[in-house]
C-alpha positions as CSV (number, residue, x, y, z in Angstrom):
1,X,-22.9,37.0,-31.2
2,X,-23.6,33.4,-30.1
3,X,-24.8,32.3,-27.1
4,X,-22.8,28.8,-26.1
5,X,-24.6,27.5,-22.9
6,X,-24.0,24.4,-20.7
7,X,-26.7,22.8,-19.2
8,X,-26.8,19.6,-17.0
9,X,-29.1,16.4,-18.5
10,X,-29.6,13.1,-16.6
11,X,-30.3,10.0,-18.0
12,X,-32.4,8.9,-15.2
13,X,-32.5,5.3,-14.0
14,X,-35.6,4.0,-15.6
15,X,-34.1,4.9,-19.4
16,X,-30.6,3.2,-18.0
17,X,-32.4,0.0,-17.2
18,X,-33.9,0.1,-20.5
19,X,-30.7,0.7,-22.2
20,X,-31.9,3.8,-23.5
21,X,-28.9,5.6,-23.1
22,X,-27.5,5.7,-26.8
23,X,-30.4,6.2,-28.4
24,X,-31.1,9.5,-26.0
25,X,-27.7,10.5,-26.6
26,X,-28.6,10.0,-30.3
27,X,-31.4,12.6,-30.1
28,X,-29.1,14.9,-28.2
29,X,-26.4,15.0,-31.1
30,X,-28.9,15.0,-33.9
31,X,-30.3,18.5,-32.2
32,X,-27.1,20.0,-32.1
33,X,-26.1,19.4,-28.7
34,X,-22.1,18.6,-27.8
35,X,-21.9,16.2,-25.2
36,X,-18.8,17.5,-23.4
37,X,-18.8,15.7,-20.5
38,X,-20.7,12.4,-19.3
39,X,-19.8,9.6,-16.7
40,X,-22.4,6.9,-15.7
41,X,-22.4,6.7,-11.9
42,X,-25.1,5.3,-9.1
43,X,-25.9,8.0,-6.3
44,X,-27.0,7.3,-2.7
45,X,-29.9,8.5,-1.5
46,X,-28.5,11.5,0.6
47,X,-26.9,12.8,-2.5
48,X,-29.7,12.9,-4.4
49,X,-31.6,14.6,-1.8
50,X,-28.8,17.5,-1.9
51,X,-29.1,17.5,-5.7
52,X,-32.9,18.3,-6.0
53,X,-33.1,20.2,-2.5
54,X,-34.5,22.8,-4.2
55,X,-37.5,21.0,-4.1
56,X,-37.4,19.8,-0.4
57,X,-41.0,21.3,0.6
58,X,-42.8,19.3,-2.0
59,X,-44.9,16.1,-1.6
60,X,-42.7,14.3,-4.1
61,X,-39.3,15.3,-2.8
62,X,-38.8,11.9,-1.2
63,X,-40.0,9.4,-4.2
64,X,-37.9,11.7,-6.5
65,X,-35.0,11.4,-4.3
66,X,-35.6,7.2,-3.6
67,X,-36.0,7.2,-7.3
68,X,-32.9,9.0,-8.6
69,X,-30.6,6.7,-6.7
70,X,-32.3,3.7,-7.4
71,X,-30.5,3.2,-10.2
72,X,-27.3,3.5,-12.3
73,X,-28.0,7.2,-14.2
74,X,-25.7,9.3,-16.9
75,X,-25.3,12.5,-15.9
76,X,-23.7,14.7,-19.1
77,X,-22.9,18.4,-19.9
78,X,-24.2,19.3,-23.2
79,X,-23.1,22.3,-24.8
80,X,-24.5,24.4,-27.6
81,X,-26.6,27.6,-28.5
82,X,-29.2,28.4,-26.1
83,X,-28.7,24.8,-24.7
84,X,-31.1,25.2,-21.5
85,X,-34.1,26.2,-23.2
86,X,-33.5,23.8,-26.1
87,X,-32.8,21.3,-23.7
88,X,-36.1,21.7,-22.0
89,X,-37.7,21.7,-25.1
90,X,-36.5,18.6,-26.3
91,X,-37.2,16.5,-23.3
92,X,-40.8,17.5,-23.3
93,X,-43.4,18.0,-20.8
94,X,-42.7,16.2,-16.9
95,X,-45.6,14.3,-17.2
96,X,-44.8,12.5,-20.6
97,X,-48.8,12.0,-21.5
98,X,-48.5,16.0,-21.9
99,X,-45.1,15.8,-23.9
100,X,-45.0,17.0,-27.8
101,X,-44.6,14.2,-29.8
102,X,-40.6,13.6,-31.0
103,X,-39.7,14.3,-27.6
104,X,-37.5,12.7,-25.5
105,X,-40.3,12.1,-22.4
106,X,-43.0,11.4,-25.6
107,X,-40.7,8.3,-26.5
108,X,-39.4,7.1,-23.7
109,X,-41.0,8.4,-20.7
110,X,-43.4,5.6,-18.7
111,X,-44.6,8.2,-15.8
112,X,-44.6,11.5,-14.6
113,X,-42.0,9.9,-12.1
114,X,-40.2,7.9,-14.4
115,X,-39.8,10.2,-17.1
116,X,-36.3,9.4,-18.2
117,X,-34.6,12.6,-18.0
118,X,-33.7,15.8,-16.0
119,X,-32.3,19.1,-17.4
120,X,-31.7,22.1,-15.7
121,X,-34.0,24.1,-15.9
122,X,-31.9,27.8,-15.9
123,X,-28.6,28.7,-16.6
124,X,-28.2,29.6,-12.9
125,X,-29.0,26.1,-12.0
126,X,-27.6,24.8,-14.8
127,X,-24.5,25.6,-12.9
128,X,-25.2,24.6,-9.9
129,X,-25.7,21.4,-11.2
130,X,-22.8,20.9,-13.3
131,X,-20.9,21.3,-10.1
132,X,-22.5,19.0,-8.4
133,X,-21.5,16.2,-10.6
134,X,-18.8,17.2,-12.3
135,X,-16.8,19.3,-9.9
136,X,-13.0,19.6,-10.9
């Protein structure tokens, strides 16, 4: 039986600027991944901190938050087997120094900050997620 997953991915404001966005898409579709849905927006600040809430207690809760709506990102639902842990796996380590090479963070990232892209990191939030930018 197969196992069809969503998963949410960001294209994070630093890849955006670069105009990295085809060529990240490119690496999703060449893995497998279905891009089902995708819009390019620009969030404020209190949105972002709802989004990663989650991680509210840590020291880097507010840069991440400044950071994510600094920017123009493209947030996308990609679809395929086992699509959050292959996600994962293809953007690489946070910190893109540690990512395998091939990845997405490997290429593109410039910091552990400004690493290019998010992806949920379980199907749970994987939902959660989805919702959140992509509610019907």
């Amino acid at each position: 039986m197969s196992n069809i997953e969503q998963t949410l991915s960001i294209i994070k404001p630093d890849a955006v600027e670069r105009n990295l966005d085809n060529a990240i898409k490119d690496m999703f579709k060449s893995n497998g991944f279905l891009i089902v849905k995708e819009k390019k927006i620009q969030i404020e600040k209190y949105e972002a901190e709802k989004f990663y809430k989650v991680h509210e207690t840590k020291s880097f809760y507010n840069d991440l938050c400044s950071y994510l709506s600094s920017g123009p990102i493209v947030a996308m639902v990609l679809e395929k087997e086992n699509a959050v842990l292959d996600n994962r796996e293809l953007m690489g380590a946070t910190n893109p120094k540690d990512a395998l090479k091939g990845t997405i963070r490997e290429r593109y990232g410039i910091s552990i900050d400004k690493n290019s892209v998010h992806g949920s990191d379980s199907l749970k939030n994987a939902e959660i997620e989805i919702n959140f930018f992509f509610k019907d």
